[in-house]
PDBQT receptor file of N, H, CA, C and O in Angstrom, charges set to zero:
ATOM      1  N   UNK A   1      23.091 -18.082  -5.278  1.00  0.00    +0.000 N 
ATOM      2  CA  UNK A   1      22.470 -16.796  -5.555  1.00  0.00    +0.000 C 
ATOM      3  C   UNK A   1      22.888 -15.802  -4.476  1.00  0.00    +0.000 C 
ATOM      4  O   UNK A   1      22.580 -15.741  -3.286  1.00  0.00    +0.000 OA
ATOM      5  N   UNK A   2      23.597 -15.118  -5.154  1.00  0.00    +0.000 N 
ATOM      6  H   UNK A   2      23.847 -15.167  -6.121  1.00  0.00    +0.000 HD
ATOM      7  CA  UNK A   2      23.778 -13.596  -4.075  1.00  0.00    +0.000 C 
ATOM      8  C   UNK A   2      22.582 -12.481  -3.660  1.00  0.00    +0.000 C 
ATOM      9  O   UNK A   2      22.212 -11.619  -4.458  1.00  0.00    +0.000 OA
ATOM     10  N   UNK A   3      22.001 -12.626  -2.228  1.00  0.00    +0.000 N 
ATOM     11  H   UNK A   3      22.302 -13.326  -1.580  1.00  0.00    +0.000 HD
ATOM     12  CA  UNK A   3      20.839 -11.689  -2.329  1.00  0.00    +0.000 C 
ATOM     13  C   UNK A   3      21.198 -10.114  -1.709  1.00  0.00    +0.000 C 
ATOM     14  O   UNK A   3      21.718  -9.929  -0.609  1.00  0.00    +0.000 OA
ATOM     15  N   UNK A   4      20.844  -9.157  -2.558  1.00  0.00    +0.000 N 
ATOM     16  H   UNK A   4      20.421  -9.308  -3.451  1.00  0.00    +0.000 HD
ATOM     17  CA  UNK A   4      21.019  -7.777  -2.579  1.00  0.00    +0.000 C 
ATOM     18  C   UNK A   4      19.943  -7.337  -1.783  1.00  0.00    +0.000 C 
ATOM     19  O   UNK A   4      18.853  -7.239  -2.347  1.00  0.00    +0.000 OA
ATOM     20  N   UNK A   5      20.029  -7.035  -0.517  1.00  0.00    +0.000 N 
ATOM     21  H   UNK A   5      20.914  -7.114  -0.059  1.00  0.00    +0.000 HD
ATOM     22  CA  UNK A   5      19.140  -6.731   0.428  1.00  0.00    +0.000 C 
ATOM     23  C   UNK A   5      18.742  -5.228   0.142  1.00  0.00    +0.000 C 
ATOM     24  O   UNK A   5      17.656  -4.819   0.551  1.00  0.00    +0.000 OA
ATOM     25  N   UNK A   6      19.635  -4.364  -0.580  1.00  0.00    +0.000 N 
ATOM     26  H   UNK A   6      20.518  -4.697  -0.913  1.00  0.00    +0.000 HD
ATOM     27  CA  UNK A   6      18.908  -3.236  -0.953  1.00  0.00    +0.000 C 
ATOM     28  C   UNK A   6      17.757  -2.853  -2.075  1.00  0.00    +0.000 C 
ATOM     29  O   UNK A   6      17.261  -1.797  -2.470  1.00  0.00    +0.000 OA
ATOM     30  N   UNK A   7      17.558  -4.496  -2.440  1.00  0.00    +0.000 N 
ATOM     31  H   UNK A   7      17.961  -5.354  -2.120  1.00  0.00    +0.000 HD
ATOM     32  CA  UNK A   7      16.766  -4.395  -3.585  1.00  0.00    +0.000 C 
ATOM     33  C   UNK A   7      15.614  -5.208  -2.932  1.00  0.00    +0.000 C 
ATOM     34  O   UNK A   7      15.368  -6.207  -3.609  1.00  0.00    +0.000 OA
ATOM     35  N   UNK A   8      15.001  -5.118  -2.070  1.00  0.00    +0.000 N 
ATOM     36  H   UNK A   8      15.201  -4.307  -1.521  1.00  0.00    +0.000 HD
ATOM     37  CA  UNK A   8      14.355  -6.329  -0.905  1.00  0.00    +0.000 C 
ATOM     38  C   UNK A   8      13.401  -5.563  -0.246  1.00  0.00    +0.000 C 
ATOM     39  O   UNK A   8      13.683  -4.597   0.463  1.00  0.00    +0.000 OA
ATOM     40  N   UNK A   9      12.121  -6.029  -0.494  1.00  0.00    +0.000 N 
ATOM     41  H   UNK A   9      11.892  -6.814  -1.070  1.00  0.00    +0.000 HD
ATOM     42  CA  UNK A   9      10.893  -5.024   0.439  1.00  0.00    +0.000 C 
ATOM     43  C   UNK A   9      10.952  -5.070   1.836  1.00  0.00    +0.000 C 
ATOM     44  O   UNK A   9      10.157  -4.379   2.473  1.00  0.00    +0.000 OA
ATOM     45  N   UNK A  10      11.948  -5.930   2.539  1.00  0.00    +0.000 N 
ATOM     46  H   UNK A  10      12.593  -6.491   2.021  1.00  0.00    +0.000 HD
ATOM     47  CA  UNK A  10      12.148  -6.549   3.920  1.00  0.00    +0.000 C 
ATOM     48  C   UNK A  10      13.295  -5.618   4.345  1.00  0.00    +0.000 C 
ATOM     49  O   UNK A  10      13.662  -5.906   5.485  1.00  0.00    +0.000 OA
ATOM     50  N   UNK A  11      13.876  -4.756   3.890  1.00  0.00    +0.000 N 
ATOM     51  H   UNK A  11      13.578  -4.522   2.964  1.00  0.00    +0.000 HD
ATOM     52  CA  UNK A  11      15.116  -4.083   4.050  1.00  0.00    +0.000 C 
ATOM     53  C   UNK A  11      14.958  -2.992   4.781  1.00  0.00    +0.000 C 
ATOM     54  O   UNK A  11      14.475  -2.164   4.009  1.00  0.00    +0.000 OA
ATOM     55  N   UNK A  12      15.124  -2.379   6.126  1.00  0.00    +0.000 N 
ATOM     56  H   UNK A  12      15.516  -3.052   6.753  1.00  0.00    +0.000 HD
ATOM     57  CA  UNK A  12      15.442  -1.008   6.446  1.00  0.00    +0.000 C 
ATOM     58  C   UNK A  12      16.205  -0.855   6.782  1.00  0.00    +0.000 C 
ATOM     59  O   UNK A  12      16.950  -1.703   7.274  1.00  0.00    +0.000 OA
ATOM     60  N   UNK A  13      16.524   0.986   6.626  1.00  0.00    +0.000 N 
ATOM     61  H   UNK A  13      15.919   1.674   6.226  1.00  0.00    +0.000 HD
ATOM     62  CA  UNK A  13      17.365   1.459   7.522  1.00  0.00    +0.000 C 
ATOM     63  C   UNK A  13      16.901   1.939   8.436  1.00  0.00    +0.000 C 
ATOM     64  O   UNK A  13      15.813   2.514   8.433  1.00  0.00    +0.000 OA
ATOM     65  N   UNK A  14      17.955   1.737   9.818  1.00  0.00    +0.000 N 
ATOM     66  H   UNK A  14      18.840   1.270   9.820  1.00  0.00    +0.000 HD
ATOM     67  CA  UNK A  14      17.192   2.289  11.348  1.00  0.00    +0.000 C 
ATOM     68  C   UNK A  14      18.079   3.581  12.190  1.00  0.00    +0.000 C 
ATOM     69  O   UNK A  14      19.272   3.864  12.084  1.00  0.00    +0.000 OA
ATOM     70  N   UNK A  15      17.424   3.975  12.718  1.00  0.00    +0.000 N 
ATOM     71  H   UNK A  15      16.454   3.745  12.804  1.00  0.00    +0.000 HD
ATOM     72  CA  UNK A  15      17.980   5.024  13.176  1.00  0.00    +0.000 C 
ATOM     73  C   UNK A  15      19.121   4.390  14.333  1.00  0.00    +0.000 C 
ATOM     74  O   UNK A  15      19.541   5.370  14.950  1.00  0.00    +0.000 OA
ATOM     75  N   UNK A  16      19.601   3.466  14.717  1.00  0.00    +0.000 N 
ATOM     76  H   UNK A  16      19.260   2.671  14.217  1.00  0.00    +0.000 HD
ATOM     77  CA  UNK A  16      20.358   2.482  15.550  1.00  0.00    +0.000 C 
ATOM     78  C   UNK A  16      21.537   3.376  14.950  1.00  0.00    +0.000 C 
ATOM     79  O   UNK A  16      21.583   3.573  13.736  1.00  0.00    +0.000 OA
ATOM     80  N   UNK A  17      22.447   3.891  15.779  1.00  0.00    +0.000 N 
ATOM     81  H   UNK A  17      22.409   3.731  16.765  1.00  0.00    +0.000 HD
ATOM     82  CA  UNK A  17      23.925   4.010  14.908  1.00  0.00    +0.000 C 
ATOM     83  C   UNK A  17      25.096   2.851  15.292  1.00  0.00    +0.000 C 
ATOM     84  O   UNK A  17      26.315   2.947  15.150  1.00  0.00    +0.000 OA
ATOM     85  N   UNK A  18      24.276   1.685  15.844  1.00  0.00    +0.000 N 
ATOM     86  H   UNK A  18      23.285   1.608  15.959  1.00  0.00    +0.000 HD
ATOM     87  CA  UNK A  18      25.193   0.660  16.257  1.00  0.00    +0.000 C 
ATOM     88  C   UNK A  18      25.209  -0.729  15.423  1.00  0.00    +0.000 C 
ATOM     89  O   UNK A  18      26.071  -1.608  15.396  1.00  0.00    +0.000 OA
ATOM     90  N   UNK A  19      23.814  -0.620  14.669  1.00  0.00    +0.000 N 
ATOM     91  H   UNK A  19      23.114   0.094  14.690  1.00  0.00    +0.000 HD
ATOM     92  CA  UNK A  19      22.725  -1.620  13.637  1.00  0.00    +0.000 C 
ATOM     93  C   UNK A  19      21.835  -0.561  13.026  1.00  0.00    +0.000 C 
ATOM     94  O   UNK A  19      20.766  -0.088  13.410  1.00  0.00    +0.000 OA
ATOM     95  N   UNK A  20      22.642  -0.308  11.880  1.00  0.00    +0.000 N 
ATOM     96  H   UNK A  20      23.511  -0.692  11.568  1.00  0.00    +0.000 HD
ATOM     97  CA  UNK A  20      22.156   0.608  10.999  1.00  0.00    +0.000 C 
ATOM     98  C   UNK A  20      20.793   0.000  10.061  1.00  0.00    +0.000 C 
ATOM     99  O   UNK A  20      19.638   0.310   9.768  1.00  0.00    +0.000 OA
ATOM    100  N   UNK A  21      21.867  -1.145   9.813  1.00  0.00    +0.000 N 
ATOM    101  H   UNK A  21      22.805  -1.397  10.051  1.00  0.00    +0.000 HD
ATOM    102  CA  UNK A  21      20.509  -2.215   8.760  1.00  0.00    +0.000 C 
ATOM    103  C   UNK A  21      19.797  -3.092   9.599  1.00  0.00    +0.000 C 
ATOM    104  O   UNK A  21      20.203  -3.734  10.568  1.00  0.00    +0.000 OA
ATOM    105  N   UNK A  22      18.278  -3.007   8.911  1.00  0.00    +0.000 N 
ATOM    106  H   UNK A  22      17.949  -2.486   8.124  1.00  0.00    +0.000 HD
ATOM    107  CA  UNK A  22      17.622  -4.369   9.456  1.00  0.00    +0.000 C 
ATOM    108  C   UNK A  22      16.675  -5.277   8.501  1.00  0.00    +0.000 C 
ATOM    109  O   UNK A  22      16.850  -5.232   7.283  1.00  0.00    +0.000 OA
ATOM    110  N   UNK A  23      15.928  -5.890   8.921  1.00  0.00    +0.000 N 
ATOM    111  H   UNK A  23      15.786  -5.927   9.910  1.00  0.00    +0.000 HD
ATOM    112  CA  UNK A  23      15.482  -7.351   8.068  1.00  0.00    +0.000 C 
ATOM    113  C   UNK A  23      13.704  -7.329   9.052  1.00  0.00    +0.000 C 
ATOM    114  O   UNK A  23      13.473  -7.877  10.130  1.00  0.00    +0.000 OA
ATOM    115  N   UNK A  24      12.964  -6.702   8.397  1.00  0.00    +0.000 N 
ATOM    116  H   UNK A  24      13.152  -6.256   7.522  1.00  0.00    +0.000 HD
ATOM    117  CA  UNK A  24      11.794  -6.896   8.752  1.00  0.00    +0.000 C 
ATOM    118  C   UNK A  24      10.776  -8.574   8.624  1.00  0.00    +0.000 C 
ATOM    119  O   UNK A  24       9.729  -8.938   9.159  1.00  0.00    +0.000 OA
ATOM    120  N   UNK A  25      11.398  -9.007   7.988  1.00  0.00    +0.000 N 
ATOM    121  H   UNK A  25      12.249  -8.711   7.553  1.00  0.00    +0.000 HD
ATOM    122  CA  UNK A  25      11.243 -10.466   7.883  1.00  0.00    +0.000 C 
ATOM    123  C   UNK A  25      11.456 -11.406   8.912  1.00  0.00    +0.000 C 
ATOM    124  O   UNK A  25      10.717 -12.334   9.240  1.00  0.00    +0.000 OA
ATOM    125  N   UNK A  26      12.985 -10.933   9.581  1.00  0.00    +0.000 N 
ATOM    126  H   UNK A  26      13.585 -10.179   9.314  1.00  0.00    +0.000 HD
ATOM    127  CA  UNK A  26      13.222 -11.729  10.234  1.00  0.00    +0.000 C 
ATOM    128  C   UNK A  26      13.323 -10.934  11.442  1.00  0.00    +0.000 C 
ATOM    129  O   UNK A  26      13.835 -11.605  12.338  1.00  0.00    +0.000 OA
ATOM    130  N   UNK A  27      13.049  -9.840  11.779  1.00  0.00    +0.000 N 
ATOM    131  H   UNK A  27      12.633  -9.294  11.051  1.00  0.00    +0.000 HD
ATOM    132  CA  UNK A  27      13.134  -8.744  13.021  1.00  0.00    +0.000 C 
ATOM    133  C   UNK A  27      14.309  -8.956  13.795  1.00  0.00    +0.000 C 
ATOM    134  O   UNK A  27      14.363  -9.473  14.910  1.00  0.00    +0.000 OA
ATOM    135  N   UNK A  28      15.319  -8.479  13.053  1.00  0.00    +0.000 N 
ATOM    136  H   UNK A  28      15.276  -8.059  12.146  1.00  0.00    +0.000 HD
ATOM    137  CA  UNK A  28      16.612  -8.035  13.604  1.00  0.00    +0.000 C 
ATOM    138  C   UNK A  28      17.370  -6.732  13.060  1.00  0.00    +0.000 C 
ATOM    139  O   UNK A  28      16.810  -6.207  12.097  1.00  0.00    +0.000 OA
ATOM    140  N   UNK A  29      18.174  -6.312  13.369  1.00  0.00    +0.000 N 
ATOM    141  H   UNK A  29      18.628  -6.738  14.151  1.00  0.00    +0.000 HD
ATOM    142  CA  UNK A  29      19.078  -5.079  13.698  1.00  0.00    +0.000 C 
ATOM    143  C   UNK A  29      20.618  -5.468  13.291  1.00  0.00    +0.000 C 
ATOM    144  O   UNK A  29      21.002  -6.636  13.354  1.00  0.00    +0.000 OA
ATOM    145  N   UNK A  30      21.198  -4.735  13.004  1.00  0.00    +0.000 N 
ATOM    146  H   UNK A  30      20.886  -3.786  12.953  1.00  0.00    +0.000 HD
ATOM    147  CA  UNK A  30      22.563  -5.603  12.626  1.00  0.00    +0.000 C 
ATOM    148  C   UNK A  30      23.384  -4.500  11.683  1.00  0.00    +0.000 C 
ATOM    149  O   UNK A  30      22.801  -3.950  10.748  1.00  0.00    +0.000 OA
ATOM    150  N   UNK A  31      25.037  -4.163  12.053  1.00  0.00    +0.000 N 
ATOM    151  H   UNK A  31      25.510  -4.609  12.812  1.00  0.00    +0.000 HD
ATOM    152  CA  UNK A  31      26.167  -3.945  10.950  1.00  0.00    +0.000 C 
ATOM    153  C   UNK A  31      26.179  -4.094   9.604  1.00  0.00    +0.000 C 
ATOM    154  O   UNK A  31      26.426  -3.395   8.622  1.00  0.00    +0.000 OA
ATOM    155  N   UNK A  32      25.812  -5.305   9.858  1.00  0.00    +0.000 N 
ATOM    156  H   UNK A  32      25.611  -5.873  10.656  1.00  0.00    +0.000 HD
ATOM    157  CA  UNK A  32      26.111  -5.806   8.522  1.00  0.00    +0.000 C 
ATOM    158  C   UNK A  32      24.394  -6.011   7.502  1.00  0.00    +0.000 C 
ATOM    159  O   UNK A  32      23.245  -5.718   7.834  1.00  0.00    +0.000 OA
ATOM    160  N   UNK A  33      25.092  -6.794   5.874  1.00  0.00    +0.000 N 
ATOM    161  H   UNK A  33      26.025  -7.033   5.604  1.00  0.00    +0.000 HD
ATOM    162  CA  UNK A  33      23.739  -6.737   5.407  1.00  0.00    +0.000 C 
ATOM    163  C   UNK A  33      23.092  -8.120   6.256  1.00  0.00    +0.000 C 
ATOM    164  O   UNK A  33      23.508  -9.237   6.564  1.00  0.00    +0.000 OA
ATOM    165  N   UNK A  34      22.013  -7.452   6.405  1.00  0.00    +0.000 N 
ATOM    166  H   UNK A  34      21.675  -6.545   6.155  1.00  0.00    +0.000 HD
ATOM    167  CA  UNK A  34      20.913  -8.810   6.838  1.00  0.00    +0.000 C 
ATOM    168  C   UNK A  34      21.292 -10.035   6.005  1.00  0.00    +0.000 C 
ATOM    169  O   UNK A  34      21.767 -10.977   6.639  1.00  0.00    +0.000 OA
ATOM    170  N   UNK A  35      21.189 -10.137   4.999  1.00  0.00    +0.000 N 
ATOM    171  H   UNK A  35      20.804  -9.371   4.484  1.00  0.00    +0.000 HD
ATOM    172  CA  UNK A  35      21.651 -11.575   3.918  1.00  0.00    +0.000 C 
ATOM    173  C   UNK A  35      22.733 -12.078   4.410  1.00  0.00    +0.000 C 
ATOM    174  O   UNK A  35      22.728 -13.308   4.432  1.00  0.00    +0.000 OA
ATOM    175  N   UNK A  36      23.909 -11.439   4.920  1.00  0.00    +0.000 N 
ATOM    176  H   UNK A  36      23.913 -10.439   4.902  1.00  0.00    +0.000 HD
ATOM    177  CA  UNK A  36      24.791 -11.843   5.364  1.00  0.00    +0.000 C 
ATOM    178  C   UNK A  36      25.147 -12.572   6.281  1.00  0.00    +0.000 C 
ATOM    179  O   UNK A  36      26.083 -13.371   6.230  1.00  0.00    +0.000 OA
ATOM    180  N   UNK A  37      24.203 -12.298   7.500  1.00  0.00    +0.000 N 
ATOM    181  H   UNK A  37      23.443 -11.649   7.541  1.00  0.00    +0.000 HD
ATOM    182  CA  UNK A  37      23.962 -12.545   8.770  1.00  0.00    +0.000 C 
ATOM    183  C   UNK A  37      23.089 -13.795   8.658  1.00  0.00    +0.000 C 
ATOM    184  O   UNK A  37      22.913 -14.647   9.528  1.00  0.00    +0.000 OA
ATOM    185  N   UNK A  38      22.600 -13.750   7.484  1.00  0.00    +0.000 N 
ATOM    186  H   UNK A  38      22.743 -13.057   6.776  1.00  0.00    +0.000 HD
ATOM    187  CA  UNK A  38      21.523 -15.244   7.374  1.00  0.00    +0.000 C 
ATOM    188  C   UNK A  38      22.318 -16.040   6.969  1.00  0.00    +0.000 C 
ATOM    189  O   UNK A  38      22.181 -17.129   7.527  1.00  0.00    +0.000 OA
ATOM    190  N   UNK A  39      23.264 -16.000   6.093  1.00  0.00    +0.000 N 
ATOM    191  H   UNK A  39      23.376 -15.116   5.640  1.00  0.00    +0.000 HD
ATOM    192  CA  UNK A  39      23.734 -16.736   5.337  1.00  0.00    +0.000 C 
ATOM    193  C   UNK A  39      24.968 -17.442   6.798  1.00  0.00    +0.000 C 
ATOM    194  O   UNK A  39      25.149 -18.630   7.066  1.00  0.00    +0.000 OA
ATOM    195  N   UNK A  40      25.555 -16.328   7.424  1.00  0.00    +0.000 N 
ATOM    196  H   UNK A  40      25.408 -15.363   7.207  1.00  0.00    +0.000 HD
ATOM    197  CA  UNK A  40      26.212 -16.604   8.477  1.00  0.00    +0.000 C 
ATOM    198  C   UNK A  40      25.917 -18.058   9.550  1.00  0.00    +0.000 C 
ATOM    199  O   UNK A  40      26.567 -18.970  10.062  1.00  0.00    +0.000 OA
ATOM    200  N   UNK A  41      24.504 -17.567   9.477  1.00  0.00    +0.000 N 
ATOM    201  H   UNK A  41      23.976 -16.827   9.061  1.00  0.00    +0.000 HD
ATOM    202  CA  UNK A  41      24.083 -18.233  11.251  1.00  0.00    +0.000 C 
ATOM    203  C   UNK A  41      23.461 -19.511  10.502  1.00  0.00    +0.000 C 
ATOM    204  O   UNK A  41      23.605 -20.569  11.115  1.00  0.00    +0.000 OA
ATOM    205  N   UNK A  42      22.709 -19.583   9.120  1.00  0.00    +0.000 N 
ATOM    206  H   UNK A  42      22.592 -18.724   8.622  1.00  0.00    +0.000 HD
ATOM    207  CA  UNK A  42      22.042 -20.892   9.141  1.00  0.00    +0.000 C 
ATOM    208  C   UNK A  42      23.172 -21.665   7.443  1.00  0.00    +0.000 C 
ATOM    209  O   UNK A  42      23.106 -22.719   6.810  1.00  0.00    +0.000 OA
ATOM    210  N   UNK A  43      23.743 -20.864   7.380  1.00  0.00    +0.000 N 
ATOM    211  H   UNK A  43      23.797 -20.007   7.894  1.00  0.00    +0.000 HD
ATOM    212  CA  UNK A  43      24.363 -21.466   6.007  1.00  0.00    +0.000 C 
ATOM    213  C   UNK A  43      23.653 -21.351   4.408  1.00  0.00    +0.000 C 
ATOM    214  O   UNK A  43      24.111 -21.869   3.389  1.00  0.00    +0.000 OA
ATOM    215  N   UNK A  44      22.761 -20.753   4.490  1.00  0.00    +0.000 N 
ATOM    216  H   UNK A  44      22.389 -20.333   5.318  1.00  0.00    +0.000 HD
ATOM    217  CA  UNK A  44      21.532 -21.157   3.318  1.00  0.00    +0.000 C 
ATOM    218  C   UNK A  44      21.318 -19.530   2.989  1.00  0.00    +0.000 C 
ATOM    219  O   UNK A  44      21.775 -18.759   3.832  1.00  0.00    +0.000 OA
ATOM    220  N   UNK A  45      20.842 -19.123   2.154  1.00  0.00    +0.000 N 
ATOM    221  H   UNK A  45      20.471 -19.750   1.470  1.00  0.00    +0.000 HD
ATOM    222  CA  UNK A  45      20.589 -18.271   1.023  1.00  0.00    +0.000 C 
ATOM    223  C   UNK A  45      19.394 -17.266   1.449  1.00  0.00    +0.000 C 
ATOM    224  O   UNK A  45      18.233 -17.593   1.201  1.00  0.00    +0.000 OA
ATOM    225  N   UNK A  46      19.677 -16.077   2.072  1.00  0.00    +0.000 N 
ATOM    226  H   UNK A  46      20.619 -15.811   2.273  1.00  0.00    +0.000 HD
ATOM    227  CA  UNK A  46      17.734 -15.205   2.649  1.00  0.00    +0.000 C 
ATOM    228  C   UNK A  46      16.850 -16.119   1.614  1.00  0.00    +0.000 C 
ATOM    229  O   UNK A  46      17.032 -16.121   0.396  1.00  0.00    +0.000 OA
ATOM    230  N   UNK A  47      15.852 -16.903   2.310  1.00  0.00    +0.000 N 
ATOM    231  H   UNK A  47      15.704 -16.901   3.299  1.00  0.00    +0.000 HD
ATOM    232  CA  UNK A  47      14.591 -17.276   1.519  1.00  0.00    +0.000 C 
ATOM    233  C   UNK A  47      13.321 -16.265   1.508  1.00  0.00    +0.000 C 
ATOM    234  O   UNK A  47      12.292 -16.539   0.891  1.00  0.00    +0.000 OA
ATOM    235  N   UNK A  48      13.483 -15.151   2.200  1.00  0.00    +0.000 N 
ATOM    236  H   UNK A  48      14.319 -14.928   2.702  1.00  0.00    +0.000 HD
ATOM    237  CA  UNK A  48      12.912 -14.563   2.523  1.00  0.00    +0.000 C 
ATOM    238  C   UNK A  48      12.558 -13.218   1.668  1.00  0.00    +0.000 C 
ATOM    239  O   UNK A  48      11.515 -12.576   1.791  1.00  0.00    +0.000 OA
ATOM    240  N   UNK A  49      13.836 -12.861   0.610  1.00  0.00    +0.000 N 
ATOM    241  H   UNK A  49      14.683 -13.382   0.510  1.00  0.00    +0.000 HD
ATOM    242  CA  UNK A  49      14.057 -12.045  -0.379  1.00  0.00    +0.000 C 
ATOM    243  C   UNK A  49      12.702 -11.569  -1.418  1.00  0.00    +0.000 C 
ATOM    244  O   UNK A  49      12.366 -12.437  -2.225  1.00  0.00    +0.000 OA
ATOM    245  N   UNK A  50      12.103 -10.570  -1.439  1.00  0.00    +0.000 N 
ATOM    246  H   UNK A  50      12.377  -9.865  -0.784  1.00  0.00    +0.000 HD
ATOM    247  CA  UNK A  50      11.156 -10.370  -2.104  1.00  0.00    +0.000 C 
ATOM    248  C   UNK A  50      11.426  -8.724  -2.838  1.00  0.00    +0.000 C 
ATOM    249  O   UNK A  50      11.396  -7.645  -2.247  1.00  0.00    +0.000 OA
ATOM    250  N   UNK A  51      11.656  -8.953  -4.124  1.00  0.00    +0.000 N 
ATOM    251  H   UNK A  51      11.680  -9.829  -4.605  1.00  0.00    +0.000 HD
ATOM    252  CA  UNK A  51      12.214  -7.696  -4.851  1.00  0.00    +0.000 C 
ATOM    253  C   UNK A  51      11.010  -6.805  -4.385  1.00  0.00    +0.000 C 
ATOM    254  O   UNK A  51       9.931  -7.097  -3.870  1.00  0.00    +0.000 OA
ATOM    255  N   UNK A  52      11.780  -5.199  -4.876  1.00  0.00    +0.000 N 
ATOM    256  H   UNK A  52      12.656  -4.961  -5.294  1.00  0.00    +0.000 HD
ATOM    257  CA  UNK A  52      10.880  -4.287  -4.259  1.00  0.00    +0.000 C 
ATOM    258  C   UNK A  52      10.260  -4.003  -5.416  1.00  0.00    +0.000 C 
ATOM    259  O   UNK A  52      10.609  -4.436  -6.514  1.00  0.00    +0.000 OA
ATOM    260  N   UNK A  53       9.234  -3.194  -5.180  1.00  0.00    +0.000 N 
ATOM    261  H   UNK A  53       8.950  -2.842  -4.288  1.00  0.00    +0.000 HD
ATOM    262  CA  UNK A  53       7.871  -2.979  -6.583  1.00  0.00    +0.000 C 
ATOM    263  C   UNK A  53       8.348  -1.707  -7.083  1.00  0.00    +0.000 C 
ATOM    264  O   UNK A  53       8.462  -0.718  -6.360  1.00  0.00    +0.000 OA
ATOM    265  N   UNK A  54       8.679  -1.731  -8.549  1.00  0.00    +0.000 N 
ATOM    266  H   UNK A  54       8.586  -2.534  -9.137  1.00  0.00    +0.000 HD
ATOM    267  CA  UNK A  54       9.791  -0.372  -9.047  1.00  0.00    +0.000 C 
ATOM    268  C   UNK A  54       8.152   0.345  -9.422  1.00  0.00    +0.000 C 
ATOM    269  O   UNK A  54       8.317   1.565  -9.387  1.00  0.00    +0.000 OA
ATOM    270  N   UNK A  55       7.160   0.131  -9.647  1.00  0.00    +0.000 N 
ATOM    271  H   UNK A  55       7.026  -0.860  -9.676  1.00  0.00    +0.000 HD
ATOM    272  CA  UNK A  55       6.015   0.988  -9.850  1.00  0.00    +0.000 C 
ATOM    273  C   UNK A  55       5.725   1.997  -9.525  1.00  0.00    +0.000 C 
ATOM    274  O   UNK A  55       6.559   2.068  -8.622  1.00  0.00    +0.000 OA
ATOM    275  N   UNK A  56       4.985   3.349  -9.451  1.00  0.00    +0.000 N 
ATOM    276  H   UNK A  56       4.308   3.292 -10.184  1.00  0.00    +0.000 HD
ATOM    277  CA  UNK A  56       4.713   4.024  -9.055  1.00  0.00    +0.000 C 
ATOM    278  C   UNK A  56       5.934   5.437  -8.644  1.00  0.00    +0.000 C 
ATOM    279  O   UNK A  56       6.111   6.101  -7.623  1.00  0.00    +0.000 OA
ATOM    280  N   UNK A  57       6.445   5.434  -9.719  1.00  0.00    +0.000 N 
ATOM    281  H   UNK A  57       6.301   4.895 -10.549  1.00  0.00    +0.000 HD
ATOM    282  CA  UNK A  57       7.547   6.476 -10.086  1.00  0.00    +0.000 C 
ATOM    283  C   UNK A  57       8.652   6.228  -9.034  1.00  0.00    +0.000 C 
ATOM    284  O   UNK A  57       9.403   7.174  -8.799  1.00  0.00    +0.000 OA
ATOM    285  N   UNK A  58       8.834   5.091  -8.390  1.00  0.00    +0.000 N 
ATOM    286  H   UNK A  58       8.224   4.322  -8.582  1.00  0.00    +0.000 HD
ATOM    287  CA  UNK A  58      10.361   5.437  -7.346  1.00  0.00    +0.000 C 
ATOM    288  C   UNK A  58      11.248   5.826  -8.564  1.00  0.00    +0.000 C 
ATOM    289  O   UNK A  58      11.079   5.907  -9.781  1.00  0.00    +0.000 OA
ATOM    290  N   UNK A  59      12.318   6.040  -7.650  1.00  0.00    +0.000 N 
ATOM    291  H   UNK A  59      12.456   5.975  -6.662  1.00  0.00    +0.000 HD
ATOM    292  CA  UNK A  59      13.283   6.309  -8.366  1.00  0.00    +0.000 C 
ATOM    293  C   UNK A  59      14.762   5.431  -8.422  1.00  0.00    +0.000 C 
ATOM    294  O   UNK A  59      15.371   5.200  -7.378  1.00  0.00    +0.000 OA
ATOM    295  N   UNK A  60      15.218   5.014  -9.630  1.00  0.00    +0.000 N 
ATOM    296  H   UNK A  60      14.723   5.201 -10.478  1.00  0.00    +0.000 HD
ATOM    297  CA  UNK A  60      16.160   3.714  -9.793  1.00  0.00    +0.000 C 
ATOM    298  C   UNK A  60      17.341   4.027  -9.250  1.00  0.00    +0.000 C 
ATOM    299  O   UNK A  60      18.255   3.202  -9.240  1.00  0.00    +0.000 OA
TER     300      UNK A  60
């Protein structure tokens, strides 16, 4: 399973211009997507992935 961290309630962007993205789940900072970096360091799939709630008029 490929996880799309922009679709992920754990996902920000930070004002860092060195670690733009981060992973509130796992409280890190980072280039790259967070999923990536998980998938990197432990081999295994973000378990952590929790789609975001499209409710309340966001926008798609």
């Amino acid at each position: 399973m490929k996880v799309d961290c922009f679709k992920c309630q754990h996902f920000r962007v930070t004002w860092d211009q060195y670690n733009p993205r981060g992973c509130t789940a796992y409280g890190f900072k980072t280039k790259q997507l967070p999923s990536l970096v998980v998938k990197q360091s432990s081999g295994m799939d973000c378990l952590k992935f929790v789609p975001k709630n499209r409710e309340g008029g966001q926008a798609r």
